[in-house]
C-alpha positions in Angstrom: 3.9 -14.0 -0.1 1.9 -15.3 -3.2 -0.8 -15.7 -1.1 -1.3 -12.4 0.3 -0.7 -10.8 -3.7 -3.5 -12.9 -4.8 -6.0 -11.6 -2.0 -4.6 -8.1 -2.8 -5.3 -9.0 -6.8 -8.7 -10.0 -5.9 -9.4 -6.5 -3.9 -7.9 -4.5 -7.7 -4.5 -3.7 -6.1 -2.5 -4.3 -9.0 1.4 -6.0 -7.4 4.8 -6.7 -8.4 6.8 -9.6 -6.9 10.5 -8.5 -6.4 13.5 -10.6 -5.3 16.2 -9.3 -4.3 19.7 -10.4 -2.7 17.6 -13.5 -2.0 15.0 -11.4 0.4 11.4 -11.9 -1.9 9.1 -8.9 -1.3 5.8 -7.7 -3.1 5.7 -3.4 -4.1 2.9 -2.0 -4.8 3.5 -0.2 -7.7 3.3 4.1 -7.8 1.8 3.9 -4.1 5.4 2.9 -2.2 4.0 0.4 -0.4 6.4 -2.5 0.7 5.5 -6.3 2.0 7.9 -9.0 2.8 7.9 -11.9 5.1 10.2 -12.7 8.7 12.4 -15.5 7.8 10.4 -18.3 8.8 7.6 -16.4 6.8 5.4 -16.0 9.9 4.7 -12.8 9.8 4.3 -10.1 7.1 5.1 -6.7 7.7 4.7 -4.0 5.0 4.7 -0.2 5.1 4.0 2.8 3.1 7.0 5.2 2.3 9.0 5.7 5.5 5.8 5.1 8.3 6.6 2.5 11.2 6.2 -1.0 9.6 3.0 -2.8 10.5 2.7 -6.5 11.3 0.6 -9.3 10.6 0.6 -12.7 11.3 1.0 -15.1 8.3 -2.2 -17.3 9.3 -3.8 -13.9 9.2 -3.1 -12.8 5.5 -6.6 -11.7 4.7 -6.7 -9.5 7.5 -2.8 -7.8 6.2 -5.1 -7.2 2.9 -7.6 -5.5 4.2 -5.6 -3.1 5.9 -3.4 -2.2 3.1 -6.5 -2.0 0.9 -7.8 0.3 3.8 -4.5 2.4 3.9 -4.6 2.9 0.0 -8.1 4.5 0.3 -7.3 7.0 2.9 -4.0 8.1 0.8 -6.1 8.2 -2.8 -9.0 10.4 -0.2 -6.1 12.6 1.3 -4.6 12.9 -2.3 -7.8 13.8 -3.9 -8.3 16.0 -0.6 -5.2 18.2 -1.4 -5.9 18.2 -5.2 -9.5 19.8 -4.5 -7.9 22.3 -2.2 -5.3 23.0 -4.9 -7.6 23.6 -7.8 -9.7 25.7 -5.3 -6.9 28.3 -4.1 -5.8 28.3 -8.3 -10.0 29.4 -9.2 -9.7 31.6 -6.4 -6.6 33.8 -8.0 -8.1 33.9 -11.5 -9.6 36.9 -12.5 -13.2 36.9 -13.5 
């Protein structure tokens, strides 16, 4: 797990370690994106929110990095997407 955090701290995605009931997982922080381990560690899953849980192999922790690094820039695009549609239908319905 500490691996993958520092390849996601490399890439600017800022972490937080968490363990809980004995079950260590890494959240990144305001994006509710979860990463934790199988038991023998082999594998990392993570998700966003309550999306299907992706896998990774262990041995393949840079690759798990760049797909949540991937994932995180289509949700900030999306987000600032909706935001420029927002401000657009609030400019249209002010009077001139």
């Amino acid at each position: 797990m500490r691996h993958l955090q520092s390849l996601l701290a490399r890439l600017r995605v800022e972490t937080t370690f968490l363990c809980e009931d004995g079950a260590p997982r890494v959240e990144i922080p305001g994006r509710e994106v979860v990463i934790w381990t199988d038991r023998r560690e082999r594998t990392y899953f993570w998700k966003h929110q309550s999306e299907r849980a992706l896998q990774v192999p262990v041995e393949q922790a840079e690759e798990a990095a760049r797909q949540i690094v991937d994932h995180l820039a289509r949700l900030a695009t999306a987000s600032g997407a909706e935001e420029g549609a927002a401000c657009e239908a609030l400019s249209e319905g002010a009077p001139s």
